[in-house]
C-alpha positions as CSV (number, residue, x, y, z in Angstrom):
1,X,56.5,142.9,96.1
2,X,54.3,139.8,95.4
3,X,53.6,137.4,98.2
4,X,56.2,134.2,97.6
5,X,55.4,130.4,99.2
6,X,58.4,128.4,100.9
7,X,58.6,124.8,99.9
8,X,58.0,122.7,103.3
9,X,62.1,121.9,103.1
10,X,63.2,125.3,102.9
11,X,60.5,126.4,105.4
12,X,62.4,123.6,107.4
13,X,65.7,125.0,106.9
14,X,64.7,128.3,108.5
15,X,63.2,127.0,111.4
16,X,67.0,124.6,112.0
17,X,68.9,127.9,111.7
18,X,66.9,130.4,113.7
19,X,66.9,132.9,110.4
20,X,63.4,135.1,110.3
21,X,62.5,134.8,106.1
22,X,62.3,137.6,104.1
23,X,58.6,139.5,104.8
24,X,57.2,138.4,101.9
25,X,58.0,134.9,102.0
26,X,55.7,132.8,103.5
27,X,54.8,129.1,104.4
28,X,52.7,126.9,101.6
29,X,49.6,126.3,102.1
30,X,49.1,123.1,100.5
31,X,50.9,121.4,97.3
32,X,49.3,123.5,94.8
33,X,50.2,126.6,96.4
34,X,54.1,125.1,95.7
35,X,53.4,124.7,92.0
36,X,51.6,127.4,90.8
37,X,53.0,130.1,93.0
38,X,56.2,132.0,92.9
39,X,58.1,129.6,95.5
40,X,61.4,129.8,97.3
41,X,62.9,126.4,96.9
42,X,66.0,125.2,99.1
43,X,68.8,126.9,97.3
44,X,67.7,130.1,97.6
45,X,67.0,129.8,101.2
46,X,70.4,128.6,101.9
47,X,71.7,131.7,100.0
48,X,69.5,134.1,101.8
49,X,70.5,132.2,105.2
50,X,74.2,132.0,104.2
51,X,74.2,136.1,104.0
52,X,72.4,136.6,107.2
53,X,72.5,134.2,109.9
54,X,73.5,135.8,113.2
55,X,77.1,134.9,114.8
56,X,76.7,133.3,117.9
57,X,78.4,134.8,120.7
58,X,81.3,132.5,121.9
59,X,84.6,134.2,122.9
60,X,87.4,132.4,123.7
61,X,87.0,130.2,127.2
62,X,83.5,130.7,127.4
63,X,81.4,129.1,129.8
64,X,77.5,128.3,129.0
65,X,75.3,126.5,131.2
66,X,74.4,123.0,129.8
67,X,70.6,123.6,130.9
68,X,71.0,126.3,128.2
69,X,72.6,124.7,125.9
70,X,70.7,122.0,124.8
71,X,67.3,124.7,125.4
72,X,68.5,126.1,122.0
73,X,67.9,124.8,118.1
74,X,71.5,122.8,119.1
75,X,69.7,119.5,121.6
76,X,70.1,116.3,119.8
77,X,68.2,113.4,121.4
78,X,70.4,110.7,119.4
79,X,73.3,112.1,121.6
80,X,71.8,112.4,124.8
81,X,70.6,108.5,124.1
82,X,74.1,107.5,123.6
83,X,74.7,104.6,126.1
84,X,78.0,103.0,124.8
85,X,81.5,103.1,126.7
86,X,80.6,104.7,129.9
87,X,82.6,107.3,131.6
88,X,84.3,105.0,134.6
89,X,85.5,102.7,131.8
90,X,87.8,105.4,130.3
91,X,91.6,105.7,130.9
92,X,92.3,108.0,134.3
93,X,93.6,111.0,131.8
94,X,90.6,110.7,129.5
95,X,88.2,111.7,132.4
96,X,90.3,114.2,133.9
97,X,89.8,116.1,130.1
98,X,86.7,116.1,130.0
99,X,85.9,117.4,133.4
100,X,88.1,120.3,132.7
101,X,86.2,121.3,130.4
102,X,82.6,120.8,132.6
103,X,82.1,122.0,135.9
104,X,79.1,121.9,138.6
105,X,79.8,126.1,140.3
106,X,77.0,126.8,142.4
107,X,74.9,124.4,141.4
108,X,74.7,124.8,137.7
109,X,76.2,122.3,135.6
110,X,77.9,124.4,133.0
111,X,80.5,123.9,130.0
112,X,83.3,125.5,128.3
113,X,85.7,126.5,125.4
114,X,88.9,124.9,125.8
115,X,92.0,123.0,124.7
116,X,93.5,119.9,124.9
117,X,97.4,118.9,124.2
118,X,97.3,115.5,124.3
119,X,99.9,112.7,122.9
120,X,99.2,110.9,119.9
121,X,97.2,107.5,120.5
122,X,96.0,108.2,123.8
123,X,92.5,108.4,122.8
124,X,91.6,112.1,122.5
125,X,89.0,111.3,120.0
126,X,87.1,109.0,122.0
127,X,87.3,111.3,125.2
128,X,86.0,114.3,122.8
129,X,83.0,112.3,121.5
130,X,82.1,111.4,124.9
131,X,81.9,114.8,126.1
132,X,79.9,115.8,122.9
133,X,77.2,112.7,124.2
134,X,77.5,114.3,127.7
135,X,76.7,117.5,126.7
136,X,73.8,116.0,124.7
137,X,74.0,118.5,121.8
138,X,74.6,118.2,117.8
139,X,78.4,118.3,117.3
140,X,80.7,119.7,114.3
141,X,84.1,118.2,113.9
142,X,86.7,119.3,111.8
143,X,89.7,117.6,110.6
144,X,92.7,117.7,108.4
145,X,91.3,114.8,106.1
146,X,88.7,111.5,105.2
147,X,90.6,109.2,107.1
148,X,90.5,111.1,110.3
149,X,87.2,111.5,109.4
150,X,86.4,107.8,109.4
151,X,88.7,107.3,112.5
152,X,85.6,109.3,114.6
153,X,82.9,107.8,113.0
154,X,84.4,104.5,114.3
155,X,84.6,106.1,117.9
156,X,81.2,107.6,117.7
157,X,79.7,104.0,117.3
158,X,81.6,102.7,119.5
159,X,79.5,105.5,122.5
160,X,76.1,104.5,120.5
161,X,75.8,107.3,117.9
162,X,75.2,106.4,114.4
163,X,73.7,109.2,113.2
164,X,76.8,111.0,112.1
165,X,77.1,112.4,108.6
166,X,81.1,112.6,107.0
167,X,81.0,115.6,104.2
168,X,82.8,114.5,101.2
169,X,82.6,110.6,101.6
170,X,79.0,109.7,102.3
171,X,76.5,110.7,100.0
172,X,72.5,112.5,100.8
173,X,70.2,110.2,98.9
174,X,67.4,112.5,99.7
175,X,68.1,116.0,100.4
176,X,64.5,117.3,101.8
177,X,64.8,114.5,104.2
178,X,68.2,114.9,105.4
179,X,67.0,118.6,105.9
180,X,64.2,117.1,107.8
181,X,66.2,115.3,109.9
182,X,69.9,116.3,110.3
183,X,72.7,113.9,111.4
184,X,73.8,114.6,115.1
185,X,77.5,114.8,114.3
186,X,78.5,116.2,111.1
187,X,82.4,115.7,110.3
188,X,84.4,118.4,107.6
189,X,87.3,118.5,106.7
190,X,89.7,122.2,106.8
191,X,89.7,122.2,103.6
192,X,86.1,121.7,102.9
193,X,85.4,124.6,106.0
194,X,87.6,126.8,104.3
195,X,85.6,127.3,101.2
196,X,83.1,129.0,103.1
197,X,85.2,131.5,104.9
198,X,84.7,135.2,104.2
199,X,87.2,135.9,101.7
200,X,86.4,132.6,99.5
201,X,82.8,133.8,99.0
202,X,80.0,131.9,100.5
203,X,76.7,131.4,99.2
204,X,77.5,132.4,95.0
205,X,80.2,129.2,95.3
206,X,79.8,126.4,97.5
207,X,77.9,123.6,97.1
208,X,74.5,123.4,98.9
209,X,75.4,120.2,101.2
210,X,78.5,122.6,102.3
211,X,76.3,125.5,102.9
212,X,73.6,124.0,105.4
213,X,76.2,122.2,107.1
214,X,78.6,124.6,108.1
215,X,76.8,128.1,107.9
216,X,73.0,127.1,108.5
217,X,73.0,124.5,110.6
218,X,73.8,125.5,114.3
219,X,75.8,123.7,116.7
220,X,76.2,123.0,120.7
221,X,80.0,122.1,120.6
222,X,82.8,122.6,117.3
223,X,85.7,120.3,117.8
224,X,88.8,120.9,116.1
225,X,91.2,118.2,115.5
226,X,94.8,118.7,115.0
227,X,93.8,122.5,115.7
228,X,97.9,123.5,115.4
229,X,96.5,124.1,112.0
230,X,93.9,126.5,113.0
231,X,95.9,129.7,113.0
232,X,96.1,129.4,109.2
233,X,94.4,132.3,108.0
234,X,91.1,130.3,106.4
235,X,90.3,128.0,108.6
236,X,90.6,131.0,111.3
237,X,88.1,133.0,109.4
238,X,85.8,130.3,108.7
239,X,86.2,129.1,112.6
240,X,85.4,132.4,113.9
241,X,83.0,133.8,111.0
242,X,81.0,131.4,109.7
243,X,80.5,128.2,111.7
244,X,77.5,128.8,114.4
245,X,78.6,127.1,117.5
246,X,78.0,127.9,121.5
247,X,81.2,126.3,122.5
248,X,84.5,125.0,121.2
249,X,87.6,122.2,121.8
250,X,90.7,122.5,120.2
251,X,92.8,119.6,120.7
252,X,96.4,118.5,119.3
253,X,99.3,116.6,120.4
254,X,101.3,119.5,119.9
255,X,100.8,123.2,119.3
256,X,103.9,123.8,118.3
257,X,103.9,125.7,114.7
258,X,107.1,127.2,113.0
259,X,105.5,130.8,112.3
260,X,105.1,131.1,116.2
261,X,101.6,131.5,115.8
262,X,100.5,128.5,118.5
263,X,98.9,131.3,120.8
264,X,96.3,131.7,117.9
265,X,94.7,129.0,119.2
266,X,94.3,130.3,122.3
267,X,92.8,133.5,121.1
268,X,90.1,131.8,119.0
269,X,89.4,128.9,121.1
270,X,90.1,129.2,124.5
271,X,93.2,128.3,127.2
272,X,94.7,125.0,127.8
273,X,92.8,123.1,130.4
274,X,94.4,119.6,129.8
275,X,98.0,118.6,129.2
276,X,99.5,115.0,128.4
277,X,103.2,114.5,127.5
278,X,104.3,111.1,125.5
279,X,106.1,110.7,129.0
280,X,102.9,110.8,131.0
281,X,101.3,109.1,129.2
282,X,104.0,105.8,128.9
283,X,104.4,106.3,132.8
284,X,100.2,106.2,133.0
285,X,100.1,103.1,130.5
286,X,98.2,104.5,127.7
287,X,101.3,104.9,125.1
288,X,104.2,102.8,124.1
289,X,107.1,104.0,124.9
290,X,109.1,104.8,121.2
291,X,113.0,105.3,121.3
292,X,114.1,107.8,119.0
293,X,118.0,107.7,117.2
294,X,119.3,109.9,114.6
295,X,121.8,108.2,112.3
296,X,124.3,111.1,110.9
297,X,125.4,109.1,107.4
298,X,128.3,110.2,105.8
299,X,128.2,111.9,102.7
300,X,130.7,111.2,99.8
301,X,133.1,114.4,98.9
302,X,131.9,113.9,95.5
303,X,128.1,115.0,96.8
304,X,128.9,117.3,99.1
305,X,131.1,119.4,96.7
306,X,128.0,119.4,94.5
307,X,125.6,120.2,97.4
308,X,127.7,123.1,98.5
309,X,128.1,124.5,95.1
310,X,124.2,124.9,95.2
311,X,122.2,127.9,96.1
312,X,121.6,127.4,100.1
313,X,118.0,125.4,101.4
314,X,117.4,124.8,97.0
315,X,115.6,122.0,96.2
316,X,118.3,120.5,94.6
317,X,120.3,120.8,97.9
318,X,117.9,118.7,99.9
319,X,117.1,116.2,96.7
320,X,120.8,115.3,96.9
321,X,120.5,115.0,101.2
322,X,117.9,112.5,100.7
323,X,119.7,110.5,98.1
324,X,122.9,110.1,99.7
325,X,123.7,106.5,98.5
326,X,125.4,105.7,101.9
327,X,121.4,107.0,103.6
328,X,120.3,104.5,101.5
329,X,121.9,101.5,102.5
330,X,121.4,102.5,106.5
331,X,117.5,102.3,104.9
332,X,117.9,99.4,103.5
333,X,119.7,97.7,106.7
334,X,116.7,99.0,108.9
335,X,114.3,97.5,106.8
336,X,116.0,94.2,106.2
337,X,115.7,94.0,110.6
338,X,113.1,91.5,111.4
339,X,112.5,93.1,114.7
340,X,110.8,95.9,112.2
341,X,107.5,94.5,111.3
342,X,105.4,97.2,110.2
343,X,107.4,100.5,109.0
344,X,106.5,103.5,107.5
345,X,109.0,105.5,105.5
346,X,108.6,109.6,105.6
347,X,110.2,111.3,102.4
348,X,108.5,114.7,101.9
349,X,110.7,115.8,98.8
350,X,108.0,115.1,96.1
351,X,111.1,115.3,93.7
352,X,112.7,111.8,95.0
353,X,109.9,110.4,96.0
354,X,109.6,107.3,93.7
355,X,113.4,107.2,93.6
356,X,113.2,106.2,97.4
357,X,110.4,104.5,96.9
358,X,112.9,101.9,94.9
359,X,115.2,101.6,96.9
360,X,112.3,100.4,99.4
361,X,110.9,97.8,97.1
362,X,114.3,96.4,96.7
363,X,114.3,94.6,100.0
364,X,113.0,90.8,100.1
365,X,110.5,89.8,102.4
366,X,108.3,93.3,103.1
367,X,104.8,93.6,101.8
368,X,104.9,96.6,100.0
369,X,101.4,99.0,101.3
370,X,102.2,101.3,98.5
371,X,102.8,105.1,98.5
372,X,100.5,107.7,101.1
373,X,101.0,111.4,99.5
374,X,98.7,114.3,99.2
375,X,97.3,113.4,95.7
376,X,96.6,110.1,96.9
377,X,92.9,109.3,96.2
378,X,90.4,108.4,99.0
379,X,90.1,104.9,98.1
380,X,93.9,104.5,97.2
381,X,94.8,105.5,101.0
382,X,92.1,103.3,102.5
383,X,93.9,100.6,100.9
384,X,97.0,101.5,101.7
385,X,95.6,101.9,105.5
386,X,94.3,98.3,104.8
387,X,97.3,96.7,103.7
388,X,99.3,98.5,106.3
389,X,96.6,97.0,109.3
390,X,95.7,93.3,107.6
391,X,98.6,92.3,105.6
392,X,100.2,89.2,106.8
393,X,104.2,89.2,107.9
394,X,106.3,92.7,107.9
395,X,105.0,95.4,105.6
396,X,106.7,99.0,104.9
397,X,104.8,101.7,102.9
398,X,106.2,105.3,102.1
399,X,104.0,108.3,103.3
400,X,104.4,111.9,102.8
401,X,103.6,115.0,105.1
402,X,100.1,114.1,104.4
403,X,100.2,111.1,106.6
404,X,101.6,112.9,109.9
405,X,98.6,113.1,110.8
406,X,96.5,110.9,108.8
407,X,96.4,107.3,110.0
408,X,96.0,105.0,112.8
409,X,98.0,101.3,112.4
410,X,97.7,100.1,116.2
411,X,100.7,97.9,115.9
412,X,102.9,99.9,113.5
413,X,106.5,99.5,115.5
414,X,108.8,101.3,113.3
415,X,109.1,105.1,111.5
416,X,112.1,106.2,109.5
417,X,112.9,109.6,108.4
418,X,114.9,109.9,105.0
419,X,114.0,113.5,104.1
420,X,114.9,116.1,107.3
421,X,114.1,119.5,105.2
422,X,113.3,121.3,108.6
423,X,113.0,121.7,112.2
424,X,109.5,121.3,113.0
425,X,108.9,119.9,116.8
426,X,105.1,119.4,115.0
427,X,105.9,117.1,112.6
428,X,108.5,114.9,114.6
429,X,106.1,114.9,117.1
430,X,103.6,113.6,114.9
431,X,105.6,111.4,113.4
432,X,106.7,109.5,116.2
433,X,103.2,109.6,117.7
434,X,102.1,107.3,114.9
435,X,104.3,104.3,116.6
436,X,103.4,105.8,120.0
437,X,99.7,103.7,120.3
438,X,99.5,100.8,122.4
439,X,99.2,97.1,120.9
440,X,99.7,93.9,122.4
441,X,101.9,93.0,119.7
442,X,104.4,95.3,120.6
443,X,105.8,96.5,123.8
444,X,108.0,99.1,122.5
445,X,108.9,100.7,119.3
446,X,111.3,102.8,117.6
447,X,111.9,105.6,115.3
448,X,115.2,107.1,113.2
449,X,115.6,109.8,111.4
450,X,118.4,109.6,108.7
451,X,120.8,112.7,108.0
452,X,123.2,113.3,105.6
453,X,126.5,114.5,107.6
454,X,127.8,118.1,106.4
455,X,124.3,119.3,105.0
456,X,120.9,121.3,106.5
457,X,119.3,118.2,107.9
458,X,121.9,118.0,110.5
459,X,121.6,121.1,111.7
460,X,117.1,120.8,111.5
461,X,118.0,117.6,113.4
462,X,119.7,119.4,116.6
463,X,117.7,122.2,116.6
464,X,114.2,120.1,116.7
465,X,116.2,118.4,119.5
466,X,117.1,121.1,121.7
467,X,113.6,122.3,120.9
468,X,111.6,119.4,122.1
469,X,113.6,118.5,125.7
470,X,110.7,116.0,126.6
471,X,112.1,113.0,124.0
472,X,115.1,111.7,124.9
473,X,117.4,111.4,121.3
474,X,120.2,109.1,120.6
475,X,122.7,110.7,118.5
476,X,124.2,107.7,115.9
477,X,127.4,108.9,114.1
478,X,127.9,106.1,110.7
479,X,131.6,104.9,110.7
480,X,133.1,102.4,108.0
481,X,133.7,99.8,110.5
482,X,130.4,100.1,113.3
483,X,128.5,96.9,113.9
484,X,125.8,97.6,111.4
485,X,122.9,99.2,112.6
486,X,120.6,98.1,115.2
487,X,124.0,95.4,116.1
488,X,122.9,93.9,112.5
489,X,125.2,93.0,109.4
490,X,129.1,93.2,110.0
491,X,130.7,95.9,108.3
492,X,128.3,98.4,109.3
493,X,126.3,101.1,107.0
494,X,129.6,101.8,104.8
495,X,131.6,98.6,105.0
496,X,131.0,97.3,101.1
497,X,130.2,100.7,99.9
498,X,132.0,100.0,96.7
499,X,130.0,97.1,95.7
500,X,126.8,98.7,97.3
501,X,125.1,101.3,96.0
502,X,127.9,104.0,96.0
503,X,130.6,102.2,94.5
504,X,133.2,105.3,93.6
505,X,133.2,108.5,92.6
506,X,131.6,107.7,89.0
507,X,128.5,106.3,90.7
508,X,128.3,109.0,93.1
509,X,128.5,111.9,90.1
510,X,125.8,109.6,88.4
511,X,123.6,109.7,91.1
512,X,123.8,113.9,91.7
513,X,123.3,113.9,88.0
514,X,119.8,112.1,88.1
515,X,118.9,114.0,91.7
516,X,119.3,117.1,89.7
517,X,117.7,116.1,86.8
518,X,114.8,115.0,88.8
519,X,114.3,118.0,90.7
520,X,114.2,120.2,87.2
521,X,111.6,117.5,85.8
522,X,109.4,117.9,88.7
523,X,109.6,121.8,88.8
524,X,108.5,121.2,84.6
525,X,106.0,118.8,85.5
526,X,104.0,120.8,88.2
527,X,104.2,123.7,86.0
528,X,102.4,121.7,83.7
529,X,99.8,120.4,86.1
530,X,101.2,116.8,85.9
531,X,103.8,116.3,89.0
532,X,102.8,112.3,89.6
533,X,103.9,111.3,86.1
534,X,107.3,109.2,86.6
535,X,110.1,111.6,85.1
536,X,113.0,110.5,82.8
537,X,115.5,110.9,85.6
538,X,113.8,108.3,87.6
539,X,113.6,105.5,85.0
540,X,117.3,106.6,84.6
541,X,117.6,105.9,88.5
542,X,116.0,102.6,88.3
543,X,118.1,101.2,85.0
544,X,121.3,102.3,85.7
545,X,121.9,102.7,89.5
546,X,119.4,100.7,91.6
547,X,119.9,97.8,89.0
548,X,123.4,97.3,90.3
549,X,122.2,96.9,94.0
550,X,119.5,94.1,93.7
């Protein structure tokens, strides 16, 4: 076989990932040699490097000498030189996590694979990025999405290090340089990671960017974010099989999962070496404390006949839980409470989405952030992150499941649940960790979780209860006659009903109607690749039902 030249980048690349070229490929001599030979250019090198890098060796709990460590292709001077935040000015709990993951036995300062359950807003990103600057070595961090992404950039500048690289949202203006010269940290998202695991195919399909960050490249320490994720079968393979790092942190504010597979994480990371409950951490003065009520609504006999005629955990069955008319006007009381100053409203039921989303915009006086879903583009959720943080008097936005774990509003004081469709101790837990962070502006904060009496969410709402012992839960039954809620308007939720939103039986068998209708639309709609597109059902909800309640 001829004799083939390397171009001076992809000569690079093989040097950064420790790969011994093919026999026949060999350096350039000089510029000409490039031209007029047969040369390997950067894409095929990455292919070639894809198929064959070795694994590295790091089981579960490893330990590996940090002498070692940074002796390896892994040492990154830009982290070792990191001089901001130093490690006495860190909360009590944020030192104790790092140095159980370091250790000094006989002599030899040494590191290793571990994770960390942490609450939410208790600064486990910071305390992970300093120990990625103490161990002095180029870091990978995965996460569930861009703005977490942007969220450690911010916390890696803040320790000194700018040289950090987020896949997917900042752009390589040069590619033989950034070869050259590769960023210290280098953030992905799952999703992005995923697309190199095994059974996705590696080098025929992802993009080259992809492929010398997260199979070439080698790493001193992976960090998984959110890592209750990690079990799924992807981001396991591509974890385990395809990104090249000595050691491993797996960190979450809870591992719970609903498939039972939290011990996963375990068994690709490493044991628990850190623990921090919400209640530790209020006592310790690092969280706000958040009370947590569930308000069981009533549910007309009209809609509940029509709920229990349906097939059992249907779409349609929850559709009509979360637009109980009488849920709707508890909503609307909680949001017209001024002690409520910046609220986010969960509804995961794509379905009913914008339907709630109405009966949010109805009340005066709220900036209104906009909707946070899993669609949502990049720069449509930084504004809505922007809005949510800067925008003057209360605001109220309406997020999805994909903002459980998505964004950081310091002084957010308020989350309501209107959409209950299971039992998950990780999403509550989430949930309520986004009013959990500390903020002068408010000492303590709240969340609720709406549930239609006599249908499923009642019954996800006690067993996430019994199955999460650590948050203490007020249990609110709606009557016709209470004191409103939160002590607010006489009458309480129901008093009025028939000049609120319900008003009678007619308005109730309207409102099923349109829930129905809206649920077959989207099914249509997503079948057709279009489910953002308003349906008919809710421009039917907004003329004839909302209009009565302005």
């Amino acid at each position: 076989m001829p004799e083939r030249r390397l171009t001076p980048v992809a000569a690079r690349l093989f040097e950064l990932s420790g790969v011994a070229p093919f026999v026949d490929w060999k350096p350039s001599v000089d510029r000409a040699s490039i031209h007029y030979a047969d040369h390997v250019d950067v894409d095929e090198a990455l292919s070639y490097i894809a198929a064959r890098a070795p694994a590295i060796d790091a089981p579960p709990g490893a330990r590996v000498s940090i002498g070692e460590l940074r002796r390896g292709l892994v040492a990154s001077a830009a982290m070792q030189a990191a001089s901001g935040v130093p490690l006495d000015a860190l909360y009590e709990h944020q030192r104790a996590a790092i140095f159980s993951v370091l250790s000094h036995d006989d002599g030899v300062a040494a590191a290793k694979s571990a994770t960390w359950v942490m609450a939410c807003g208790v600064g486990k990103t910071l305390a992970a990025a300093k120990l990625a600057t103490l161990l002095g070595v180029r870091t990978l961090v995965t996460v569930p999405n861009k703005e977490t992404a942007l969220q450690w950039r911010a916390e890696f500048a803040r320790l000194g290090v700018s040289a950090v690289h987020v896949h997917g949202v900042d752009a390589v203006a040069k590619r033989a340089a950034f070869v050259r010269d590769p960023p210290a940290v280098v953030v992905l998202t799952y999703a992005a990671l995923s697309m190199l695991a095994p059974r996705q195919g590696t080098a025929a399909s992802a993009p080259w960017e992809l492929l010398f960050l997260g199979r070439a490249l080698p790493y001193g320490l992976h960090v998984l974010d959110e890592c209750h994720v990690l079990p799924a079968r992807t981001y396991a393979a591509a974890t385990q099989g395809v990104v090249r790092a000595r050691l491993r942190l797996a960190m979450t504010a809870s591992l719970s999962r609903s498939d039972g597979k939290q011990a996963d994480v375990a068994a690709i990371v490493g044991p628990v070496s850190f623990r921090l409950s919400g209640a530790q951490a209020h006592a310790s003065g690092c969280a706000t404390r958040v009370s947590y009520r569930v308000h069981e609504v009533p549910t007309p006999a009209a809609m509940l006949a029509a709920y229990r005629a349906l097939p059992k955990g249907s779409d349609e069955q929850r559709a009509l839980a979360v637009l109980n008319p009488r849920k709707a006007e508890v909503l609307m009381l909680l949001l017209r409470d001024a002690a409520h100053r910046k609220v986010v409203v969960y509804c995961d039921k794509l379905a009913v989405l914008d339907m709630v989303e109405r009966v949010v915009r109805l009340v005066n006086g709220l900036h209104f952030a906009g909707v946070f879903r899993g669609d949502t583009p990049h720069a449509e959720r930084c504004a809505f992150l922007r809005a949510m943080r800067e925008a003057p008097g209360r605001v109220v936005g309406v997020v999805t499941r994909a903002g459980s774990t998505s964004f950081d509003v310091q002084d957010l004081d308020t989350v309501i649940e209107v959409d209950v469709g299971d039992a998950s101790v990780q999403k509550i837990t989430q949930r309520l960790g986004r009013a959990q962070r500390v903020h002068a502006a408010k000492p303590t904060a709240r969340m609720y979780s709406l549930v239609s009496a006599g249908t499923h969410e009642v019954e996800f709402a006690r067993e996430r209860a019994t199955a999460w012992p650590e948050c203490a839960v007020e249990w609110h039954k709606e009557g016709g006659a209470e004191g409103g809620v939160e002590g607010g308007a006489e009458g309480g939720a129901e008093g009025g009903a028939e000049g609120g939103v319900e008003g009678g039986d007619s308005r109730v068998n309207e409102i099923v109607a349109l829930a129905l209708g809206a649920v077959r639309e989207h099914r249509a709609r997503r079948a057709r690749g279009n489910p953002t597109k308003p349906s008919a059902a809710l421009r039917r909800f907004r003329r004839r039902v909302l209009s009565r309640t302005s």
